[in-house]
N, C-alpha and C positions, 0 to 999 in steps of 0.2 A: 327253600334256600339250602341247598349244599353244604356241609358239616367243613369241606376242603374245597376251596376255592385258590391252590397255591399257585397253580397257573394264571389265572386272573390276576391276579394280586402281584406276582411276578414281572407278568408285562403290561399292566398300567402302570406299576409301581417305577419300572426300567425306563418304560417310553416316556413316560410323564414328566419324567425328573430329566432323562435325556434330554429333551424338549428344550426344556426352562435353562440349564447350564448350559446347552449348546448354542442354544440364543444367544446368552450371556458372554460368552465366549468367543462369539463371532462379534458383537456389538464391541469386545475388547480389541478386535484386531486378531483373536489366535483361533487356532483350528479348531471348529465344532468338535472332533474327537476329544478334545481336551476335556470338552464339557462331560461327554459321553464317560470317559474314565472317571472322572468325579460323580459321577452319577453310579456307577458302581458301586464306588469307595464307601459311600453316605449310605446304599443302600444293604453294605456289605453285615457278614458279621462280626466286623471287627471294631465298628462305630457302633455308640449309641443310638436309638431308633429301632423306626424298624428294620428288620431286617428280610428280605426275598430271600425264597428259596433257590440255593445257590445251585443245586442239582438239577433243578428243572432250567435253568437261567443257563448254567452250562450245556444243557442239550440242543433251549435255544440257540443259544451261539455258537453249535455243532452243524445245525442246518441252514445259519448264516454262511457258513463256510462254504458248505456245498453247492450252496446256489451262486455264491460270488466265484469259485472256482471253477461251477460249468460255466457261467459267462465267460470267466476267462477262456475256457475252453473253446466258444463258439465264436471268439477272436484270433483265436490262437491255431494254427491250421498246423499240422506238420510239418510241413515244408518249411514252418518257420522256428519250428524247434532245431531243426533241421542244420537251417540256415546258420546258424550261430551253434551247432554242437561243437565245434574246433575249441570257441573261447570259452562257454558255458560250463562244457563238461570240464575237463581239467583245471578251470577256474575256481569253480566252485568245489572241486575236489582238495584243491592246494591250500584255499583260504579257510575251508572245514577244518584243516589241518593246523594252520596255524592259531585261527579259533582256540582249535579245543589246546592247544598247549600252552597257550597265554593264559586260560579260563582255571586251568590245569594246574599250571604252574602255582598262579595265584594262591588257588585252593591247597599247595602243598606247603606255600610258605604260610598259610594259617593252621598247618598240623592237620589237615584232615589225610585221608586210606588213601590210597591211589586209585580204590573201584570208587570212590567218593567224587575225587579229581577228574576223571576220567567223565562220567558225568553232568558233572558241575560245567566243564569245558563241552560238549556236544550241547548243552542246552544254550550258553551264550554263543555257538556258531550257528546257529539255523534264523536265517533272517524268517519274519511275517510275510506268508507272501497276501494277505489281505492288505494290508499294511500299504505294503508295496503298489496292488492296486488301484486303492483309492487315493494315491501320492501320484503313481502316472496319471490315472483317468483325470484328476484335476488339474492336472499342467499339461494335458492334452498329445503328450508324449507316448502314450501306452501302442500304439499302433507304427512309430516309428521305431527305425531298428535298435536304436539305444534303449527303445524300451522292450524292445524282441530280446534283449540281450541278455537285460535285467530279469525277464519275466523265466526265460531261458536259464539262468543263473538258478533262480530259486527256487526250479521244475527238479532241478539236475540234485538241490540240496533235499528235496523233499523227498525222490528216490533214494537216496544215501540214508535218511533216519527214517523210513519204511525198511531198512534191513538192520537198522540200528536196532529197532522196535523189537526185532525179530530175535535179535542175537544175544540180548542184555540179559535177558530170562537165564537161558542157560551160562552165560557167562559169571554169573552172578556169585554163584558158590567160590568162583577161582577169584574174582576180583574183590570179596565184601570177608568178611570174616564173621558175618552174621547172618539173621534174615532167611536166605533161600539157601545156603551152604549145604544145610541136610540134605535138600532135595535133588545137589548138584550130582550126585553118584549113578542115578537114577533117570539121570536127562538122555537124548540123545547125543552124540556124539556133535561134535562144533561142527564139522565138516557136511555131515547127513543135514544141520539145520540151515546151512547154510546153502547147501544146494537144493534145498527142499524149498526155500523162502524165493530162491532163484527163480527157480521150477513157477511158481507161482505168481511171483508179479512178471513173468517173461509171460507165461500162460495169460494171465488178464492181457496185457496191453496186445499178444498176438488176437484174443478175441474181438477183441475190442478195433483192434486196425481190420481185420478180416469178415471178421462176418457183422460187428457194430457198422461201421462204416453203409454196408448195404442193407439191414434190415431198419434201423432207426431213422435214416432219412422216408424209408418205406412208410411207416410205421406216422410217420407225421403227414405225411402226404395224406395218409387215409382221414385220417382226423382232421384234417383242413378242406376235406371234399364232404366232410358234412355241415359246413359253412357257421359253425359254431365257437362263437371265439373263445365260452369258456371251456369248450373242453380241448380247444385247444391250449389255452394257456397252463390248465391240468395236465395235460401231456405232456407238454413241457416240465413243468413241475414234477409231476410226478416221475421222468426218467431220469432231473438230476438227483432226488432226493434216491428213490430206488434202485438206480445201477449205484450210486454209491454204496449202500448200505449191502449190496448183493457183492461189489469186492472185497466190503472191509469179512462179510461174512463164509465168502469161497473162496479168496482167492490171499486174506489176509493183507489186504492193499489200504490204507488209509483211505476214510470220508473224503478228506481232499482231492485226492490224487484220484480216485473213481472218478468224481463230479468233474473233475479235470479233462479228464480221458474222455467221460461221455458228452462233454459239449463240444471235443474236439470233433470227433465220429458225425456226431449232428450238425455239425458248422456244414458237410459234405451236402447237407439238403440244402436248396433253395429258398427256406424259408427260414435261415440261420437266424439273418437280421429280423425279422419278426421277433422271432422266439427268446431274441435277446431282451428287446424293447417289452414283450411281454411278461416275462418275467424283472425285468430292472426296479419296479415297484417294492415288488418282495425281496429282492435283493437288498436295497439300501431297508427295509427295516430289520433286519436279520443283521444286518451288517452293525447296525447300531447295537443290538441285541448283544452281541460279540464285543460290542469294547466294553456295554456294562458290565458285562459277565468278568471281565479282565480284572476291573475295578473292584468288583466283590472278591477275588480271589486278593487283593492285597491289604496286607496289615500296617497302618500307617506307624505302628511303635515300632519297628525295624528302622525307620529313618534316625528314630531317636536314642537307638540302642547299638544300632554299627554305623552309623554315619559313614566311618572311613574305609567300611567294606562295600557298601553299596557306592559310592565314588567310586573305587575300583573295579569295581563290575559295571559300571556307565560307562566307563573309560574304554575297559576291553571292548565294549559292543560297539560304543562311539568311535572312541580312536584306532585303538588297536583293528579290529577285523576292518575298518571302514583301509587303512593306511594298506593293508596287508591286499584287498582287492582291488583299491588303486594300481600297486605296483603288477600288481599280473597282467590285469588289461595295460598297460601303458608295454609291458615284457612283451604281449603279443601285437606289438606297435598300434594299438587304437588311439584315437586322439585322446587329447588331455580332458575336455568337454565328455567323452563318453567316459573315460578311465573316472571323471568325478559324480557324475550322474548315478554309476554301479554302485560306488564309495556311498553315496546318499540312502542309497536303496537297500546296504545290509545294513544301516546305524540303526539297527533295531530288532528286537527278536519277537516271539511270537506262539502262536497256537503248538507248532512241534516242542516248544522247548517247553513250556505247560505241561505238556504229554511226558516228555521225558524226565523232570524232574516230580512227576508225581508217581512214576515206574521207578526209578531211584528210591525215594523216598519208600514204596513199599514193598521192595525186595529187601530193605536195609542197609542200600548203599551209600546214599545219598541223606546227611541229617535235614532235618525239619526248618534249622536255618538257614541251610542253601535252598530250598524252595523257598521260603519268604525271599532271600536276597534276588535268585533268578524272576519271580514276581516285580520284586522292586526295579531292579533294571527294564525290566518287559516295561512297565508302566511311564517311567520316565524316557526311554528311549522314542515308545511309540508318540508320546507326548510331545517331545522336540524332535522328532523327521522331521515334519514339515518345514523348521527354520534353515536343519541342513539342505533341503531343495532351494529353497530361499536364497541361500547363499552361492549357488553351484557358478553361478554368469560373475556375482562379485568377486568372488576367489579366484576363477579364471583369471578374470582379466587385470584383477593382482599382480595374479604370478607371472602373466605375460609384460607387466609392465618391470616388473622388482627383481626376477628372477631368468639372469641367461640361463639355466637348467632347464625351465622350464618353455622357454622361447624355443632352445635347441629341441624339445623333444616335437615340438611342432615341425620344426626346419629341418629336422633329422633325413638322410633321405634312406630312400624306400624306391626299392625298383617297383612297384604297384605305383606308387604318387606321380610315377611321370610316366608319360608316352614313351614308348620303345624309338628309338634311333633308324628303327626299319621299317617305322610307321607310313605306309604309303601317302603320298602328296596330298591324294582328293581328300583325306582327313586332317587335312592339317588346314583347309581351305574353304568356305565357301558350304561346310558342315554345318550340321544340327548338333546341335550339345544338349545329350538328354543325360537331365538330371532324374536319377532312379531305375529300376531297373525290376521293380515288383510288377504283380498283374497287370498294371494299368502299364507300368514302363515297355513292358516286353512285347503286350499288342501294339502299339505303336512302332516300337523296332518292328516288329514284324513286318508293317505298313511301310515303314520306309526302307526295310531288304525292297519288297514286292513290287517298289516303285524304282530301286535302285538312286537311293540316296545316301551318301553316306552322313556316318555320323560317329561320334565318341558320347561315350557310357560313363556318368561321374555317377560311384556309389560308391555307399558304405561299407558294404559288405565286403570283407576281403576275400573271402573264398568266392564269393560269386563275381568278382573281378577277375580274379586266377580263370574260373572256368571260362568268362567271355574271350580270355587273352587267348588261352588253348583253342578256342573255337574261331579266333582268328578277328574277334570283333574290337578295334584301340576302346580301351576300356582306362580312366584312372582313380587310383582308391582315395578317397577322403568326403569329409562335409563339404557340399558346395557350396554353404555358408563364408566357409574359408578363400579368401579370392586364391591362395596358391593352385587351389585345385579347379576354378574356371581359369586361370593361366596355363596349365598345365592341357587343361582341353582344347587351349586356342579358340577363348573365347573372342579374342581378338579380331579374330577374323572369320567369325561364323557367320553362317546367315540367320540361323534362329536358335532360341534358348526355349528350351520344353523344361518345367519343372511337375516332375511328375508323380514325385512321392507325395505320402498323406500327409507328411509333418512340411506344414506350411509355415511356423515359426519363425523362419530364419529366411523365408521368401523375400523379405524385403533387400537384404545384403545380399543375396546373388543378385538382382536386379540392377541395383547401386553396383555393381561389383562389373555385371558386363555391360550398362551403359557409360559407364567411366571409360572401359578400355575399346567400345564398339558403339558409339552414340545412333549406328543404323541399325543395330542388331535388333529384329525382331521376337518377343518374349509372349509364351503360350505358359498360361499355370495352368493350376488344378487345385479347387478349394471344398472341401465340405461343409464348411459352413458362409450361409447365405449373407450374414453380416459382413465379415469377411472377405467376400470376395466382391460384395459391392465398393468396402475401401479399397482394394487393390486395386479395382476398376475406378477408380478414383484419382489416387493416389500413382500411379502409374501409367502407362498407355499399353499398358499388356491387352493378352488376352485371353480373358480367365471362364475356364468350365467349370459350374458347377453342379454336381454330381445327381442331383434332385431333377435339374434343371435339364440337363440335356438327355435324360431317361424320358420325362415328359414330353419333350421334344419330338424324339424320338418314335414315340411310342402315338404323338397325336399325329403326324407325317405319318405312321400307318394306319392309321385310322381312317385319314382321311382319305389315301389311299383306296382303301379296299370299299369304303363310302363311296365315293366317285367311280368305280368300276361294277358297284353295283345299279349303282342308278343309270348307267348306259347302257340302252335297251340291245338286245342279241341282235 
């Protein structure tokens, strides 16, 4: 037997107790993480007991990350970062900002440095983007563009403290008056580290888009032609764990933000969706892994020792940044439904702000009980997300009933929201109204250019409404959950209704929406999931594809095909 067994003991000790409170926490009605955090806390060294080793528990929950954020990656395509950089980047750039001067502020009206401040505020603006994920993946949103938006959002804030990371070191002597000061005379120059840190994550993500992109999907292909599933699923594994660790080591790019990158690169294979399903196993226990490790890191005597600081920092992460990325999404006219969904999705901070209040803390900037308090808030924040998603449909429809502010921001107009005035006749008549305008949307436009049918484009996207208007296609921007925006398409008098996006949520109220104003109009979905679309099929007289379903289809028509052409003799 083994003199060190701390690994062992680690994650029986993590998973075990996970388990048991997670149970318990679900049979209460609140989210398993709940349990998970407590199961930290009990296992932590700041409770009685025993206690896991918190170093090992942390690494675990370092490669929790990487594999939940190459998944994301092998969801998450370019094009769709892409798609949303208008709102994302500057979004997330304005609300860091205001972040960190509320966080800032706070921390100067308690007497602490301004390099203290300064810190203390960058660690309460960086939402989780795990966090994040496992909040979309469960309300089934992560693959629509509210959740492109969101995920987009917290891509844009993780680039921002990968240079934060980068710059704090040297900055540290000018902003702390302790700690690394000596060593600040001696550093390079802010400008050289700053273009040096450039240089670097420009360099990873150009290898990564250029030459990742076509060796990795190679690289899989080989390992799936030796018809091996575990080394296939090693291959998987091993590229999100090893290209991470190979940016944080050349190229100085965060675990995240590597794993990130290389499941975006690999998504470009064909056998994405494999490799996601294949690794999802070791995903979620990793993932569990990560919120105990959260738990261990916090001190339950800070509750009882600042009470009315740690309020105040629940408040900044709840209200304050949530209120601050409402108003910019709503600034760049998106609806009130996405403007609150965003809002939901930073009420919470996470693994970056971890990082940066323990770099604080050891250059001497940052005292010992601003990392208990940024713990504290991490913990309760992540704890109650899930009630602010909970709420996202009540408070809508609140505000829509209580609040003309809020009515007019929907009724506001918007030269995207409605048809051009020069919109030709055949679109206004006797059209197809497709709703979406991703993969699945565009091959179908394509089908109906090639057949010479017209039709109008209801999407979300605003910039990819812009580009269909320039290319001459009536296109109008909004949820077509919203009936203003099947009015606006003339769903009145169309011949068919295509819903074509993945987020089938809200499929029921466009249906309601254009059989109210077109009781002949014929309705084509799109569902992925097989329950699903047999209610629709149900519940409706649509006519619904789904995704499983017409592959197999597809695919046994050629079978049969090439069967029957063999058996007919020359």
């Amino acid at each position: 037997m083994p003199h060190s067994v701390s690994l062992i003991n680690t994650i029986a000790a993590g998973l075990g107790l996970a388990l048991i409170l997670g149970f318990l926490a679900a049979r209460l009605r609140l989210p398993a993480l709940v349990g998970y955090l407590l199961a930290g806390v009990i296992i932590g060294p700041f409770t009685p007991g025993f206690v896991a080793d918190a170093g090992i528990a942390a690494q675990l929950a370092e490669i929790g990350v990487m594999l939940l954020m190459f998944g994301v990656g092998l969801h998450f395509s370019l094009d769709d970062l892409l798609a949303v950089r208008k709102i994302a980047l500057p979004g997330a750039l304005a609300q860091i900002v205001v972040a960190t001067l509320l966080g800032g502020g706070l921390a100067m009206w308690w007497g602490w440095s301004p390099g203290a401040a300064l810190v203390f505020g960058l660690a309460l603006s960086v939402a989780s983007t795990v966090v994040l994920l496992r909040a979309l993946e469960s309300l089934g949103i992560l693959d629509s563009f509210t959740g492109r938006i969101a995920v987009g959002w917290l891509v844009v804030e993780d680039l921002a403290m990968v240079l934060v990371l980068v710059l704090l070191p040297p900055l540290a002597g000018t902003l702390g008056d302790r700690g690394a000061a000596g060593g600040a005379g001696t550093a390079d120059p802010l400008w050289q580290t700053l273009g040096l840190t450039l240089l670097q994550v420009g360099g990873f993500v150009a290898l990564m888009l250029v030459v990742g992109r076509r060796v990795f999907p190679w690289i899989l292909w080989q390992v799936t032609r030796t018809g091996s599933r575990e080394l296939f699923t090693l291959c998987v594994v091993a590229a999100a764990v090893s290209i991470a660790y190979a940016s944080a080591a050349l190229f100085g790019v965060s675990f995240a933000l590597g794993a990130f990158f290389a499941g975006m690169v690999m998504r470009e294979s064909q056998f994405a969706h494999r490799a996601a399903q294949e690794s999802l196993p070791l995903r979620d226990a990793f993932a569990v892994l990560f919120f105990v490790s959260v738990g261990m890191l916090f001190d339950p005597s800070v509750l009882l020792d600042r009470p009315l600081q740690v309020l105040a920092v629940v408040l900044v992460i709840v209200l304050g940044k949530s209120l601050a990325a409402c108003a910019l999404v709503l600034v760049f006219r998106y609806p009130l439904g996405t403007a609150l969904t965003v809002s939901a999705s930073l009420a919470q901070i996470g693994e970056f702000s971890f990082i940066l209040a323990g770099l604080g803390v050891s250059l001497g900037l940052l005292p010992v009980e601003g990392q208990s308090l940024v713990l504290a808030g991490a913990l309760i924040s992540i704890a109650t997300n899930p009630l602010w998603f909970s709420l996202i449909a009540p408070m809508q429809k609140w505000l829509h009933a209580h609040s003309s502010f809020a009515r007019g921001l929907e009724m506001r107009e918007d030269p995207l929201a409605e048809l051009p005035m020069t919109t030709e006749a055949k679109y206004l008549s006797r059209q197809v109204v497709l709703v979406g305008y991703g993969r699945v949307g565009r091959r179908i436009a394509a089908e109906l250019d090639a057949n010479d049918i017209p039709y109008v484009v209801a999407e979300q996207n605003r910039e990819l409404v812009e580009k269909l208007r320039e290319a001459g296609t009536p296109a109008v921007w909004g949820d077509a959950a919203d009936p203003a925006v099947l009015i606006q398409a003339h769903i009145a008098r169309a011949r068919v209704l295509v819903v074509a996006t993945p987020d089938a949520m809200n499929v029921r109220q466009m249906m309601e929406t254009a059989h109210t104003l077109n009781p002949a109009i014929q309705t084509v979905i799109r569902s992925h999931n097989e329950q699903e679309a047999r209610l629709l099929t149900q519940e409706t007289s649509a006519t619904v594809f789904l995704g499983e379903h017409e592959l197999a289809q597809a695919m046994a028509r050629d079978v049969v095909q090439r069967a029957v052409s063999m058996a007919v003799p020359a």
